[in-house]
C-alpha positions in Angstrom: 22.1 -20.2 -14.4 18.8 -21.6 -12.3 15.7 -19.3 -12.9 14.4 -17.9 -9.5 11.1 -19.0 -8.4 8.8 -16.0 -8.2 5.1 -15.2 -7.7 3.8 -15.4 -11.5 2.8 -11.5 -11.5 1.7 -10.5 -15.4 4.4 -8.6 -16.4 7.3 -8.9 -13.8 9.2 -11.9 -14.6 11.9 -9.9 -16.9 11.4 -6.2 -15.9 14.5 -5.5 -13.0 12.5 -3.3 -11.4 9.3 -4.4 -10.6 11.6 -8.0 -10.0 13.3 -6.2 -7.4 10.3 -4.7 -5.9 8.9 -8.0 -5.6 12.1 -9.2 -4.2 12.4 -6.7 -1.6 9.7 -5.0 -0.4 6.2 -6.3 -1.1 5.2 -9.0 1.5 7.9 -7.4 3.8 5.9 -6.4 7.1 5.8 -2.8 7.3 5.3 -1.5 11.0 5.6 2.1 10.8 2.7 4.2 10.5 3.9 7.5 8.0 5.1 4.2 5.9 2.0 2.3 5.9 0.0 6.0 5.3 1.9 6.5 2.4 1.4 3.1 0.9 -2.3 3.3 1.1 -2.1 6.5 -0.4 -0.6 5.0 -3.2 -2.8 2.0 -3.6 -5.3 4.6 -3.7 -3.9 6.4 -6.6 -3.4 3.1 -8.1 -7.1 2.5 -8.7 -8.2 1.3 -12.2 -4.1 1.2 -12.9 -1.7 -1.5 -12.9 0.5 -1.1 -10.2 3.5 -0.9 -12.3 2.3 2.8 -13.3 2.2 3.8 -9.5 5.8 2.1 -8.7 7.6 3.5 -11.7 6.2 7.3 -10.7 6.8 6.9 -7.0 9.5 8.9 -6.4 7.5 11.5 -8.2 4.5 10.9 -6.0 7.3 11.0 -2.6 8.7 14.7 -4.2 5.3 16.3 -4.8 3.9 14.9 -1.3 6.8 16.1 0.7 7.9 13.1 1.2 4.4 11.6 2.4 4.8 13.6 5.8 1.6 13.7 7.2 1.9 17.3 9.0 2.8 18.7 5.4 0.3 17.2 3.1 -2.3 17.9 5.8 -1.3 21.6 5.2 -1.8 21.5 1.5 -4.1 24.2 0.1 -5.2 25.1 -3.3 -1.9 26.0 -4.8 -0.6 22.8 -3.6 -3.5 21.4 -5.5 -2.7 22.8 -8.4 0.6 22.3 -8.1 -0.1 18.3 -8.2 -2.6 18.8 -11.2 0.1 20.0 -13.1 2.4 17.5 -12.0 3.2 14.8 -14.8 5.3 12.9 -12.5 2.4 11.9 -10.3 -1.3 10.3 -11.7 -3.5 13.4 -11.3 -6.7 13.6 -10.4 -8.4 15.4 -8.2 -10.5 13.0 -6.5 -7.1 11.0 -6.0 -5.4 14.6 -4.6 -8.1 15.3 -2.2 -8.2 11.3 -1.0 -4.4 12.0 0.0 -4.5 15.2 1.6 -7.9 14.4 3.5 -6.2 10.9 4.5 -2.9 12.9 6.0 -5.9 14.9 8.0 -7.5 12.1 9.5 -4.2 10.3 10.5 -2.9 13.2 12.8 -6.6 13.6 14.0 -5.9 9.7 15.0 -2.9 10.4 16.3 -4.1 13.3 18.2 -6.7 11.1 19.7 -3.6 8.8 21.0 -4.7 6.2 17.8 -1.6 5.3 15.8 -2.1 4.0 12.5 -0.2 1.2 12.2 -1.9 -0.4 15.4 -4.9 0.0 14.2 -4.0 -1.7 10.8 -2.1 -4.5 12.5 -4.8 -5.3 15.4 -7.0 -5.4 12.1 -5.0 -8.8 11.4 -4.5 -10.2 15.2 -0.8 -8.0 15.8 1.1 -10.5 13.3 1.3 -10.9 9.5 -2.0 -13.4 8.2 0.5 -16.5 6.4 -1.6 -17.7 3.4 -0.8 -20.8 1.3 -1.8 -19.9 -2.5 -0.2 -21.7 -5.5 -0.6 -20.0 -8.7 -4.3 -18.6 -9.3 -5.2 -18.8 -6.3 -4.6 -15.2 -5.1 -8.4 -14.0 -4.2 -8.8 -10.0 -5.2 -10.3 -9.3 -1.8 -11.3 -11.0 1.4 -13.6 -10.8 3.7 -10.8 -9.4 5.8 -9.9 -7.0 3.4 -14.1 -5.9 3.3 -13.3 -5.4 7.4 -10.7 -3.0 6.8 -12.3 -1.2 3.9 -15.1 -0.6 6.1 -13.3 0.8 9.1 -10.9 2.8 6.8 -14.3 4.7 5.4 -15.9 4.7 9.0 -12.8 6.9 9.8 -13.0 9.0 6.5 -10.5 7.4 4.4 -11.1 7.1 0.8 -10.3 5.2 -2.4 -10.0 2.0 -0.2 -12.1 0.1 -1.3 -11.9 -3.9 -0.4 -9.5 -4.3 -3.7 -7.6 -1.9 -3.2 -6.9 -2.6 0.5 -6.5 -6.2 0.0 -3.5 -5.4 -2.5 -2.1 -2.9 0.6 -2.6 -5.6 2.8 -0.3 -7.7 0.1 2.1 -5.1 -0.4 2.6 -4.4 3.3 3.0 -7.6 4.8 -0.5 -7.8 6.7 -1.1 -10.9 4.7 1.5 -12.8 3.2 0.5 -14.0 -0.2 3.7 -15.0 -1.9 3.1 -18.0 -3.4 4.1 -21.3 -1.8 6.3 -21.9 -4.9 8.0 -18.2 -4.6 11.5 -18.3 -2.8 10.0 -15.3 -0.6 7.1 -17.0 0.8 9.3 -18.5 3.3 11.5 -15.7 3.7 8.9 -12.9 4.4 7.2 -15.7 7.1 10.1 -15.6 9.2 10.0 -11.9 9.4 6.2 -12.1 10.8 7.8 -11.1 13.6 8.5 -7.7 15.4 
């Protein structure tokens, strides 16, 4: 049986599921806005984690946000904070809590203002999925890009996207595509660069 040729991720090669994540969904553009809210949410709660921790707890995360609808968290009051500080099948913290309902505020105060999300995310990167060309440690952390889009995420009021965090969002939604040349997906997720 012939090994598949993945990104070299520390940890993955073995584990089914973060495989299958890997395999499936991270690199894949993601166009829709609630979707691409919900994934910086959760590379915000990833902070000073491995993203392994965030993944494996996800569904957790999706049940206690109501399923990451923005008109719902936005409503969250105190005993919804609570609620998620008691919740062991989410990472709590407050700062983290407050970063996600505050975040599901300022993207239906976008919306309101005829702003959608996504568009702004994607007109961050020229409409169309940035195709990189890394071979094994070559990956950067962050970008100048990625210091862009921190910056305009925290002009709107956005938090715990900083330029690390939003460069691995960036990763994990497609806005760049930094499979490595060697990874069977590189190719794969470049012919779906478009809409």
């Amino acid at each position: 049986m012939t090994e598949i040729a993945r990104c070299t991720w520390k940890g993955m090669n073995g584990d089914p599921f973060y495989e299958a994540y890997h395999d499936h969904e991270w690199g894949v553009p993601e166009w829709d806005s609630r979707a691409l809210w919900e994934k910086l949410v959760l590379d915000g709660f990833q902070a000073g984690l491995s993203w392994i921790t965030i993944l494996r707890k996800r569904e957790g995360f999706r049940a206690a946000f109501a399923g990451f609808d923005p008109e719902k968290v936005a409503r969250f009051d105190e005993t919804d904070r609570a609620r998620l500080m008691a919740d062991a099948g989410i990472i709590r913290s407050n700062g983290k809590i407050d970063a996600a309902i505050s975040g599901a505020r300022i993207y239906l105060d976008m919306r309101e203002r005829g702003e959608d999300f996504g568009t702004f995310l994607w007109d961050m990167v020229g409409g169309a999925p940035i195709q990189n060309q890394w071979r094994a440690g070559e990956v950067p952390a962050q970008t100048p890009l990625a210091v862009d889009m921190a910056k305009a995420l925290k002009a709107k009021g956005f938090k715990f996207c900083g330029p690390v965090i939003v460069y691995a969002f960036m990763q994990a939604t497609g806005l760049v595509n930094d499979h490595l040349t060697t990874c069977y997906r590189h190719e794969e997720c470049k012919a779906l660069a478009k809409r």
